[in-house]
C-alpha positions as CSV (number, residue, x, y, z in Angstrom):
1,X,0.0,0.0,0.0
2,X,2.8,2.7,0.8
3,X,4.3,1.9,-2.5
4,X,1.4,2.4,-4.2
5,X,1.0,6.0,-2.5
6,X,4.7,6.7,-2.8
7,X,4.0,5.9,-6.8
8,X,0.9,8.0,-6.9
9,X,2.8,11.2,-5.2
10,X,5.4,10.2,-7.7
11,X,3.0,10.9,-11.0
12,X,1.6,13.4,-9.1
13,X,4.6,15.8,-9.1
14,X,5.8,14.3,-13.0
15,X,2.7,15.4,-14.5
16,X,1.5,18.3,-12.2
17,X,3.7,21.1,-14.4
18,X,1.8,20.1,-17.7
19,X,-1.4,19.5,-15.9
20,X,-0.7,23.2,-14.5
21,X,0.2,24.5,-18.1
22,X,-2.9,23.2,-19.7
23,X,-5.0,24.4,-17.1
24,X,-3.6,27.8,-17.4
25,X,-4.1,28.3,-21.2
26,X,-7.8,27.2,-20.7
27,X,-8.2,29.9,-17.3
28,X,-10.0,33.0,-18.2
29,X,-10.3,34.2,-14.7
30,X,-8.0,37.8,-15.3
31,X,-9.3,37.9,-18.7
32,X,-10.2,41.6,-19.1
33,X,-8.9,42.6,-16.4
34,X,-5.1,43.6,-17.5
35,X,-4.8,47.2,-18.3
36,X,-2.0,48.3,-20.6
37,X,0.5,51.3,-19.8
38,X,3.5,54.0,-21.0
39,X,6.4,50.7,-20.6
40,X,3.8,48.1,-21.8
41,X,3.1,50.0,-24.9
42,X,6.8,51.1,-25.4
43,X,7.9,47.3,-25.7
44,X,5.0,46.0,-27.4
45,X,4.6,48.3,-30.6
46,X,8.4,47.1,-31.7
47,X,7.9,44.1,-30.5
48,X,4.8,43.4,-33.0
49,X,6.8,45.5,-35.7
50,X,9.5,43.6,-35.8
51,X,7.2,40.5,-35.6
52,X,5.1,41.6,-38.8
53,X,8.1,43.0,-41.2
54,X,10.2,39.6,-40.2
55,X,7.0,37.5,-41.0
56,X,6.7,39.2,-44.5
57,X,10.2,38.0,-45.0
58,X,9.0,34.7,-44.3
59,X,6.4,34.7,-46.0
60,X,8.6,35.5,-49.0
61,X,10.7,32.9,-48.5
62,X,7.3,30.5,-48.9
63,X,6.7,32.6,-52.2
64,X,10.3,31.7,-53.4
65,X,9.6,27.7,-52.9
66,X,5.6,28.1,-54.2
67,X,7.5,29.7,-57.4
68,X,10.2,27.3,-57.9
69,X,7.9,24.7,-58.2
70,X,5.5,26.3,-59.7
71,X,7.2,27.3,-62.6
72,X,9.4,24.3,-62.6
73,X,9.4,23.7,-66.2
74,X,10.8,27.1,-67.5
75,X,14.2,25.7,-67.2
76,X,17.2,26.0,-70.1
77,X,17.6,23.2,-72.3
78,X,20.6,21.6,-73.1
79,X,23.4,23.5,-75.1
80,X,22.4,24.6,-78.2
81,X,24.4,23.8,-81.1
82,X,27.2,26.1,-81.9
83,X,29.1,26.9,-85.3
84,X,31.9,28.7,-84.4
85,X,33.4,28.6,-81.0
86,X,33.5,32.6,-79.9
87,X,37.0,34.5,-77.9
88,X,36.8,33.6,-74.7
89,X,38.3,36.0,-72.0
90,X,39.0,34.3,-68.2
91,X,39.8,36.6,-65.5
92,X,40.9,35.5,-62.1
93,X,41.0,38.4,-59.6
94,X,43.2,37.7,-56.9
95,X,44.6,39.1,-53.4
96,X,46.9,37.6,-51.6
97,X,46.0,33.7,-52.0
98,X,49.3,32.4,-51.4
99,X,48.0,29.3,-50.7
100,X,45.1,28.5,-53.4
101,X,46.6,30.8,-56.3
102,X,48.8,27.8,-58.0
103,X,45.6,25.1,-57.2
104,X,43.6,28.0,-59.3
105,X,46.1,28.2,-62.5
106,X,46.4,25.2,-63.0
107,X,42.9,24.1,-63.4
108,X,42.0,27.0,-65.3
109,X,44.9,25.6,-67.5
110,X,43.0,22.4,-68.2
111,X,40.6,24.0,-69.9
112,X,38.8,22.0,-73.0
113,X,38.5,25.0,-75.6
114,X,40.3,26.0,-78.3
115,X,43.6,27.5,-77.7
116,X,43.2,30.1,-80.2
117,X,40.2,31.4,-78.6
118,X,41.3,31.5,-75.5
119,X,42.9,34.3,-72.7
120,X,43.3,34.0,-69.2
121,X,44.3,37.0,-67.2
122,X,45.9,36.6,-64.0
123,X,44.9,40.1,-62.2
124,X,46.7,40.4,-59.2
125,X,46.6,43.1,-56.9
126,X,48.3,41.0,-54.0
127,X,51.1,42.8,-51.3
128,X,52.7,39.9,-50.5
129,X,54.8,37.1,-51.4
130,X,51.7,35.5,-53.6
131,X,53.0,37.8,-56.6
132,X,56.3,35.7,-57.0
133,X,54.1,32.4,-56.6
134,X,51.4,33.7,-59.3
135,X,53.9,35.2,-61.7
136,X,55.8,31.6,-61.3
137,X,52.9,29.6,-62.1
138,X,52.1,32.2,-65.1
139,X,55.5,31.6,-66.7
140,X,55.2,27.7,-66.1
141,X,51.8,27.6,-68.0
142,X,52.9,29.8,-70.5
143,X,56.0,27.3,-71.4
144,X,53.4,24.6,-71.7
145,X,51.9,26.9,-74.2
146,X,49.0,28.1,-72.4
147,X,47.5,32.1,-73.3
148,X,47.6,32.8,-70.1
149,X,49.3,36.6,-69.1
150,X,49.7,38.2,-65.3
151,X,48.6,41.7,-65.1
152,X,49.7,43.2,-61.5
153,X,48.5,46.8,-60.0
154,X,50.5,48.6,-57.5
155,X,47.1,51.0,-57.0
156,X,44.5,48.6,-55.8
157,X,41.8,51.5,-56.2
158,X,38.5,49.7,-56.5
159,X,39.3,46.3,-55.6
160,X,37.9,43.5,-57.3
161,X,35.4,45.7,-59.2
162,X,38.7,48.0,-60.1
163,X,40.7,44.7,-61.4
164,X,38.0,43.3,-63.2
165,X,37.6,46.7,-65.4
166,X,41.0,47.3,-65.6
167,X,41.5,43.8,-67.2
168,X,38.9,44.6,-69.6
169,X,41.4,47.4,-71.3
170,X,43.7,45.4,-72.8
171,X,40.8,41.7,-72.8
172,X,40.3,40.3,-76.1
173,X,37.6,38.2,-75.9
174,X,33.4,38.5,-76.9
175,X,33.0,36.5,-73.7
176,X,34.7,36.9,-70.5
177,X,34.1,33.9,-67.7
178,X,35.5,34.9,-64.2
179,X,36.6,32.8,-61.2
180,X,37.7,34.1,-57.9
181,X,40.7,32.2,-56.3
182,X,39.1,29.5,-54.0
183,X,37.4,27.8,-57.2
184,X,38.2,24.9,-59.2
185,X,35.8,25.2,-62.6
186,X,35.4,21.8,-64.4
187,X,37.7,21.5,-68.4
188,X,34.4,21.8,-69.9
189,X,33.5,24.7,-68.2
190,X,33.1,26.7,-71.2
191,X,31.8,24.2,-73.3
192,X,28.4,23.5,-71.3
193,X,27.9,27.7,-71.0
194,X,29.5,28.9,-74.0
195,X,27.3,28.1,-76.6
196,X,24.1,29.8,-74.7
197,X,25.2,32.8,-75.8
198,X,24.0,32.5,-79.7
199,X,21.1,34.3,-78.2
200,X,22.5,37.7,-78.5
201,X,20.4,39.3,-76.0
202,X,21.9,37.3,-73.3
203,X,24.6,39.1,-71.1
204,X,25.3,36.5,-68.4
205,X,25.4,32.8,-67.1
206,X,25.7,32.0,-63.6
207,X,26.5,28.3,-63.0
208,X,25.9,26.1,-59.5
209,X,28.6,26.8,-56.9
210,X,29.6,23.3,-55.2
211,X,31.6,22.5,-52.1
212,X,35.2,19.9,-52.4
213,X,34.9,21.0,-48.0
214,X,31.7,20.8,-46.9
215,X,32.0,17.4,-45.2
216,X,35.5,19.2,-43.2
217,X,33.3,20.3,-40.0
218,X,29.8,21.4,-38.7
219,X,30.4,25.1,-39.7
220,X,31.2,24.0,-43.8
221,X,28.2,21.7,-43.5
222,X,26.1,24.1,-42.3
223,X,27.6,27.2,-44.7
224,X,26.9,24.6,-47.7
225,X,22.8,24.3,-46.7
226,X,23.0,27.9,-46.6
227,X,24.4,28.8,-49.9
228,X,22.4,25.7,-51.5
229,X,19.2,27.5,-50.4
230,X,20.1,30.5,-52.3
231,X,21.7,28.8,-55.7
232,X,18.8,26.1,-56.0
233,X,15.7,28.1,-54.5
234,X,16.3,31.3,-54.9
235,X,18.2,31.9,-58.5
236,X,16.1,29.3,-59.3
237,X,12.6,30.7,-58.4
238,X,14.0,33.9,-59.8
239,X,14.8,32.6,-62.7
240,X,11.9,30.6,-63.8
241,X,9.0,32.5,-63.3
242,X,11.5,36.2,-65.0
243,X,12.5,38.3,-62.2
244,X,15.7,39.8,-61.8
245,X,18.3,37.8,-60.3
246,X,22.3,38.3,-59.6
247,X,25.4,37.4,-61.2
248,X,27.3,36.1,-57.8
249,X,31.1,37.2,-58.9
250,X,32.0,34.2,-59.7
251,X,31.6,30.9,-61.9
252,X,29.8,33.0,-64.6
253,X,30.3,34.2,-67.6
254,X,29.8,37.4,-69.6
255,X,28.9,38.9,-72.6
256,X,31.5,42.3,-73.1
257,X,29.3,44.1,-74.3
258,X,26.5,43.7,-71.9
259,X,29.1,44.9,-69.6
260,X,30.3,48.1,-71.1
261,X,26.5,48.8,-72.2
262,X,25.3,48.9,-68.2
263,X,28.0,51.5,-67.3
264,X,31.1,48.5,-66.4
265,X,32.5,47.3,-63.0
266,X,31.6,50.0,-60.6
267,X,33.3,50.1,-56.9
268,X,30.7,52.0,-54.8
269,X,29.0,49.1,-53.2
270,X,30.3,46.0,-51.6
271,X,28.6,43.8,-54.1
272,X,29.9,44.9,-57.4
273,X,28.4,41.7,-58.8
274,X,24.7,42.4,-58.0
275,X,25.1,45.9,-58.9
276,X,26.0,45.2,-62.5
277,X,23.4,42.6,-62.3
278,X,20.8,44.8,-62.4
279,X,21.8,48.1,-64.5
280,X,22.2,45.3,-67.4
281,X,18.7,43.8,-66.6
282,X,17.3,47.1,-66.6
283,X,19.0,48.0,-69.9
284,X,16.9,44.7,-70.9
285,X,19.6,42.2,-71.1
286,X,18.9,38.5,-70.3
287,X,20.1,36.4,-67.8
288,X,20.3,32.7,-67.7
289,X,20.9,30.2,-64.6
290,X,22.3,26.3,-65.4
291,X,21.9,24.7,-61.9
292,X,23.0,21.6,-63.8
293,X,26.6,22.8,-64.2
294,X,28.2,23.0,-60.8
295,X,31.6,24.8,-60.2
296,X,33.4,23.5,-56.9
297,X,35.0,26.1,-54.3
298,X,36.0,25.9,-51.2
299,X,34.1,27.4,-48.1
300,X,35.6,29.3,-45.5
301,X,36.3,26.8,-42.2
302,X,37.1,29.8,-39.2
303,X,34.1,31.3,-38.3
304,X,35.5,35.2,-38.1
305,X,36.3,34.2,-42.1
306,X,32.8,33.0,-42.2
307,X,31.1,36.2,-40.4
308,X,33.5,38.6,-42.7
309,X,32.7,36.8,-45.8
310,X,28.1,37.5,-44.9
311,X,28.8,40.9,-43.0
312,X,30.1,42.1,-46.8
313,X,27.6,40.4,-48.7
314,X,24.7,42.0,-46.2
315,X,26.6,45.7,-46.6
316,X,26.9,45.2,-50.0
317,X,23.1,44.0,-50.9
318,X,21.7,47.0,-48.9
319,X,24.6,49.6,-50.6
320,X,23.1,48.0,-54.1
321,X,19.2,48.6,-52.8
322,X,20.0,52.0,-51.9
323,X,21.7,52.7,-55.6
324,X,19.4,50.3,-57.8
325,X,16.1,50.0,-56.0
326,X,14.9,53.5,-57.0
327,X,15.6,52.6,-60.6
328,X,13.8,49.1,-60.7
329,X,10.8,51.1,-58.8
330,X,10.5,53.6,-61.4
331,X,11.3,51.5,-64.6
332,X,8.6,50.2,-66.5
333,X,9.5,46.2,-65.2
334,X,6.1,44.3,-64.2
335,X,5.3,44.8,-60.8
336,X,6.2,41.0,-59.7
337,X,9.6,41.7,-61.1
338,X,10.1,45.1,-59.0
339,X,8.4,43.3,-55.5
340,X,10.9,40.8,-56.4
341,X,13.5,43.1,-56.5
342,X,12.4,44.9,-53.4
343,X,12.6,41.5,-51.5
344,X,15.7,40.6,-53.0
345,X,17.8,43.5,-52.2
346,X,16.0,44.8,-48.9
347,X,16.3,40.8,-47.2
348,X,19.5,41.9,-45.0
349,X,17.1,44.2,-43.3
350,X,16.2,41.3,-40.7
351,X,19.5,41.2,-39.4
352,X,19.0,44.6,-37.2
353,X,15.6,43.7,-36.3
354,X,16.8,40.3,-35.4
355,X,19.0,42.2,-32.5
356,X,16.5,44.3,-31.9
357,X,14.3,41.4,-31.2
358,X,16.7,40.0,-29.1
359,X,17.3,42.8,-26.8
360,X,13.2,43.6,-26.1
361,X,12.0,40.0,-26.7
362,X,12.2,39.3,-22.4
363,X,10.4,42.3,-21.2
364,X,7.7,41.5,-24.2
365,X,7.3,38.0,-23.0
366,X,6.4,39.3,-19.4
367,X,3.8,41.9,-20.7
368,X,2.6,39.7,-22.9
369,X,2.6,36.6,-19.9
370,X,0.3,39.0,-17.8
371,X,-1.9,39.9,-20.7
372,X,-3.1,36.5,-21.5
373,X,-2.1,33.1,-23.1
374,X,-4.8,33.3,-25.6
375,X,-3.7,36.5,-27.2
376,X,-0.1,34.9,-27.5
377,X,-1.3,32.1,-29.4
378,X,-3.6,33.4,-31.7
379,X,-1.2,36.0,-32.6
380,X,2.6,35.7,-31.2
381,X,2.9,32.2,-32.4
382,X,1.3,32.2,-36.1
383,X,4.1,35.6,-36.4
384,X,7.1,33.1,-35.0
385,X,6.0,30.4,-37.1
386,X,6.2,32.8,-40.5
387,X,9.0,33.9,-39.5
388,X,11.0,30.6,-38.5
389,X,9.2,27.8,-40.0
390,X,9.9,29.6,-43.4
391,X,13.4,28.6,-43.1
392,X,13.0,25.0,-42.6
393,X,11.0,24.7,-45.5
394,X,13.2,26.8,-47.8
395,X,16.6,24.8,-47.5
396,X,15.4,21.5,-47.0
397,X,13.2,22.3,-50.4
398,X,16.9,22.8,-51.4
399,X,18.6,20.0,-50.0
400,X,15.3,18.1,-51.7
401,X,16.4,18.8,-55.6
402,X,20.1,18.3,-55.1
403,X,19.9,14.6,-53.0
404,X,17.1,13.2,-53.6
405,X,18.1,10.1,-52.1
406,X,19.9,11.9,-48.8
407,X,18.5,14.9,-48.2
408,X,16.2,14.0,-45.0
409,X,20.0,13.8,-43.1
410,X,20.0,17.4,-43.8
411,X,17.0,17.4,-41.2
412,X,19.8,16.9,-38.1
413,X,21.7,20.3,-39.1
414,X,18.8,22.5,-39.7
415,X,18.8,23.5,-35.9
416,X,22.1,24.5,-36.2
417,X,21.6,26.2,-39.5
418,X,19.2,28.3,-38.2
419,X,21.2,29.0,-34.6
420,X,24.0,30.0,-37.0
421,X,21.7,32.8,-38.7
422,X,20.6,34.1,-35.5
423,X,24.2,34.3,-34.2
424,X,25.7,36.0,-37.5
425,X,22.8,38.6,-37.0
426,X,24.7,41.2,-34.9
427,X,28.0,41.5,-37.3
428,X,25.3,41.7,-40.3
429,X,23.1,44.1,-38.4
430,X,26.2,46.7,-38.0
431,X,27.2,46.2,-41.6
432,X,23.6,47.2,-42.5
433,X,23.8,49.9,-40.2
434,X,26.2,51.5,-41.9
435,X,25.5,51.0,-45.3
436,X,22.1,52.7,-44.4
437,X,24.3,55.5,-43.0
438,X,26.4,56.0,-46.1
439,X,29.6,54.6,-44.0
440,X,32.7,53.2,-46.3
441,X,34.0,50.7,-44.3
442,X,36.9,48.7,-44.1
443,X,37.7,46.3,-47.1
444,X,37.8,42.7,-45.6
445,X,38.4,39.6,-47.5
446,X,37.7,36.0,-47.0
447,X,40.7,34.0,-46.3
448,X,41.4,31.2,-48.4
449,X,43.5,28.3,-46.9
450,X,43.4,25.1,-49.2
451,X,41.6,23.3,-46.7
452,X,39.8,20.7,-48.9
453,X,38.3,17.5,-47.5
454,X,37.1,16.1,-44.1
455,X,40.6,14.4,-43.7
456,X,42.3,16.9,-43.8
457,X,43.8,17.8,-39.9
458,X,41.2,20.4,-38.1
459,X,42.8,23.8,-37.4
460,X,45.5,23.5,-40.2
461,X,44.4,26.9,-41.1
462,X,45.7,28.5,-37.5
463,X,49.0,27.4,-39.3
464,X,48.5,29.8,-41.8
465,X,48.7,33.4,-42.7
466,X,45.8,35.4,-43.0
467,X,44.2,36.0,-39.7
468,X,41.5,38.8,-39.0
469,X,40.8,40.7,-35.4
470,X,37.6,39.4,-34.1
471,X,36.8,43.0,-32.3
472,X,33.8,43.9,-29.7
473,X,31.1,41.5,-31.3
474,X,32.2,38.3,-29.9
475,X,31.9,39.7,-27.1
476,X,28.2,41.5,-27.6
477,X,26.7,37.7,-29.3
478,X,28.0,36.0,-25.7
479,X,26.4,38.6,-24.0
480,X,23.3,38.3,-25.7
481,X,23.6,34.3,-25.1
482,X,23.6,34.7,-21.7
483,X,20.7,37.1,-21.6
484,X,18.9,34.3,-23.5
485,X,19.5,31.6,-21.5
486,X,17.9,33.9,-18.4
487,X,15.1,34.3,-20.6
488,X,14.8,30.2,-21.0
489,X,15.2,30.5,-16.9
490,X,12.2,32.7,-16.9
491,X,10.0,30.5,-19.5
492,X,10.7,27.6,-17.5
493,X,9.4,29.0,-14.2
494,X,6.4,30.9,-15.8
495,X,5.7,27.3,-17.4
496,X,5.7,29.2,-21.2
497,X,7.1,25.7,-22.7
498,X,5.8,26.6,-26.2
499,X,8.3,29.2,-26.2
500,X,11.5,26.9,-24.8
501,X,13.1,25.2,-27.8
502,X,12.6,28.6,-29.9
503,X,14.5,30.7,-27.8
504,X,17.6,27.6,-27.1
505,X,18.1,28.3,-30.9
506,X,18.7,32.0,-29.5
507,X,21.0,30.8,-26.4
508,X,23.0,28.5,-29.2
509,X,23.7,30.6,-31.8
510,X,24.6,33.7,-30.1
511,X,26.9,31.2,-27.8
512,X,28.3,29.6,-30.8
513,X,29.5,32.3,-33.0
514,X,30.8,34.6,-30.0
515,X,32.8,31.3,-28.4
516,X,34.2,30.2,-31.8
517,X,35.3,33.6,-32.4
518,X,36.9,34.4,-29.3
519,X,38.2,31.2,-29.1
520,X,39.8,30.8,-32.3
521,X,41.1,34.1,-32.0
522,X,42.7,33.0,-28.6
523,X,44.6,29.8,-30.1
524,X,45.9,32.2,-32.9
525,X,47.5,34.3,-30.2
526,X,48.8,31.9,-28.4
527,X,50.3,30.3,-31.7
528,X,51.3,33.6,-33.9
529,X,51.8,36.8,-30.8
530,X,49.5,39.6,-31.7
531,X,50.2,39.9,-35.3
532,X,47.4,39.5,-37.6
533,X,46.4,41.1,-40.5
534,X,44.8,44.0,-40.3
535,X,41.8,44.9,-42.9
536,X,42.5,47.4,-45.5
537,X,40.9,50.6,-45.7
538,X,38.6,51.1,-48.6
539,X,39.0,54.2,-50.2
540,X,35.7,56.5,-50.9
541,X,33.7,55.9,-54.1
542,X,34.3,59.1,-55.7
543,X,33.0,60.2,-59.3
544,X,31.3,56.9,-59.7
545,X,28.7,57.1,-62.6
546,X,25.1,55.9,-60.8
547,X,26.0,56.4,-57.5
């Protein structure tokens, strides 16, 4: 008999927080009697601002899949037949890639076209000891009789955008394909994208982007679902059903012309790439994406590489909204195309309101705890659910097309994929910031280290040159970790369980990017002293035509 009591008590206390929860959401004793005020209404109206514009976002991203499949069969044929293969231009922009320049030449070098229409330009703006490795590698290729020829700039004004139009001056070719210097583009590169271009309206082919390091740790796995999401779903939704979509500075190919008639490379945004993407779409030049021919790279495997590499793609896209935006608005494009657009360029906008969401979400959860569970779930939760669920849908869609056969493993880093994207949000928020505020910042580059497969030892790139400053925002994304994981503390004793496993991907991914950062940072001063390299100033865009 006492064990059976001493069982009972024991079910008793198990079940009595759930029993508790459910009675609460059905208790309507207080109902009508909470009464807002000034500190109440201060946290709430961002609170449901925020909400609403980062639901729209999500709601896009369900557009983006809906249209994909919708439209599913406007995709390019196979290569149309060609008479006469065109000149062929290949520029590879490099800066100081010591390590992947030689990997780069060389496969460029294996190229299956004709010899005679062929030039590769080697433009190399690099400071260090990478201009005696890429003019070596140049003169090897060229005694194997390659067309290959290194063009070096002591004035670095522009950057890429600034090597890119300088290498047009003296280019030969109708076509010219680029490649930056952590790519390895497949010998028949060329021969699947060339002949696309009998249609002479088209300006530009972007090809798949593929991974030879994905499988090297959780970061490259995760980096590879992210990218995938934008090269299968997004190009290809944008694609299918017309809209405008982006050249990605690499693994494409050009049409000269369409170039110089959009105004050339210009240097005043970040994103050079997207920029000319859309003055040559506006000038009504055609674009065409081949998901079917994939060009390998390798992704970055630090994660202050990793947070460089998005905080310059967010400035950049916001920079290019600022400058294009107003154009595609008043242009005579369909209106799908310019909402499109609008999405498109304006998307880095939830990266602020992320933070911002971070730093008000406990004092909303409180005034919303006392106003009543109903209100929170018929309208908190459907908000949250548009706003995260989106993302799950959207990369494993993704994941879907490219393994079929595999792509349910993908399920097991989606957690971390989105923890990663919450994490990331304070370095992208302050790059946003300041591209809103007309700020030039500093020019930082993604380090490139040959790391190539899973084998290959972990941390062989703290070995290497090539290390950035971490800064204050490690710091700020612990911070905000902690301040989560309080929050948890407080769902947990308020019994809000619905809310739990939402705001661990908060605790996780603020955690996870400001540990790694600091960390890795740590080991590299322990190994190398102080010295890293420090980011470049980039000058002013000055004079720029467009700007």
């Amino acid at each position: 008999m006492n064990c059976q009591l001493i069982l009972a008590a024991l079910y008793s206390a198990a079940t009595n927080p759930l029993t508790s929860y459910l009675r609460k959401l059905r208790d309507h004793t207080f109902s009508g009697i909470y009464q807002a005020n000034a500190f109440d209404m201060a946290m709430m109206i961002p609170y449901f601002v925020v909400l609403v514009i980062l639901a729209a976002y999500g709601i896009y991203r369900y557009v983006l899949v809906y249209n994909f499949y919708r439209y599913r069969g406007n995709v390019p044929g196979p290569p149309p037949s060609i008479s006469e293969w065109p000149k062929v231009t290949i520029q590879l922009p490099i800066f100081n890639e010591r390590y992947v320049v030689e990997r780069l030449v060389e496969c460029v070098a294996q190229f299956d076209y004709p010899r005679d229409k062929l030039e590769i330009q080697l433009l190399d703006d690099s400071t260090d000891e990478t201009q005696a490795v890429a003019r070596a590698c140049v003169e090897r290729q060229q005694s194997l009789g390659v067309p290959i020829h290194y063009i070096h700039r002591d004035n670095r004004e522009g950057y890429k955008a600034g090597a890119l139009q300088e290498g047009l001056k003296t280019a030969t070719g109708e076509l010219v394909a680029i490649f930056d210097a952590d790519f390895l583009p497949p010998a028949d590169f060329l021969r699947r994208t060339v002949p696309y271009f009998v249609d002479s309206k088209l300006a530009m082919a972007q090809t798949r982007w593929s991974y030879i390091n994905r499988d090297y740790s959780a970061l490259t796995e995760a980096e590879a679902i992210l990218l995938d999401g934008h090269f299968v779903i997004e190009h290809g939704a944008r694609s299918r059903c017309g809209s405008f979509f982006n050249f990605n500075g690499t693994g494409g190919i050009w049409r000269r012309s369409a170039i110089e008639d959009a105004g050339g490379w210009q240097h005043d945004t970040l994103t050079e790439d997207t920029d000319l993407s859309y003055r040559a779409q506006l000038r009504g030049w055609k674009f065409i994406y081949l998901p079917d021919v994939d060009c390998p790279s390798e992704l970055p495997v630090e994660m202050n590489a990793f947070k460089s590499q998005q905080a310059r793609w967010a400035k950049g896209l916001m920079q290019t909204a600022i400058k294009i935006l107003p154009r595609v608005l008043r242009s005579g494009e369909p209106g799908y195309v310019k909402g499109e657009a609008f999405f498109h360029l304006t998307a880095n906008i939830s990266y602020p309101l992320m933070v911002l969401l971070s730093v008000i979400l406990l004092p909303a959860m409180i005034v919303r705890f006392y106003q009543g569970w109903f209100q929170m779930m018929l309208i908190d939760l459907p908000l949250f659910l548009a706003s995260t669920c989106s993302i799950s849908s959207f990369y494993l869609a993704a994941q879907r097309v490219l393994y079929p056969k595999t792509w349910w493993r993908s399920i097991a880093y989606l957690p971390f994929v989105m923890a990663l994207g919450i994490g990331i949000s304070v370095r992208n928020a302050v790059a946003v910031i300041e591209a809103l505020a007309g700020k030039q910042s500093e020019f930082v580059r993604t380090p490139k280290y040959r790391i190539e497969a899973q084998g290959q030892e972990h941390g062989a790139w703290l070995k290497r040159k090539y290390r950035k400053r971490a800064g204050w925002i490690p710091y700020a994304e612990v911070l905000l970790g902690i301040y989560f994981a309080a929050t948890v503390v407080y769902a947990i004793q308020n019994e809000n369980y619905l809310t739990i496993p939402f705001l661990l991907l908060f605790v996780w991914g603020y955690l996870y990017t400001g540990i790694m950062s600091l960390a890795q940072g740590f080991i590299e001063r322990l190994r190398f002293g102080r010295a890293v390299e420090a980011p470049e100033p980039r000058p002013a865009a000055t004079g720029v035509p467009g700007f």
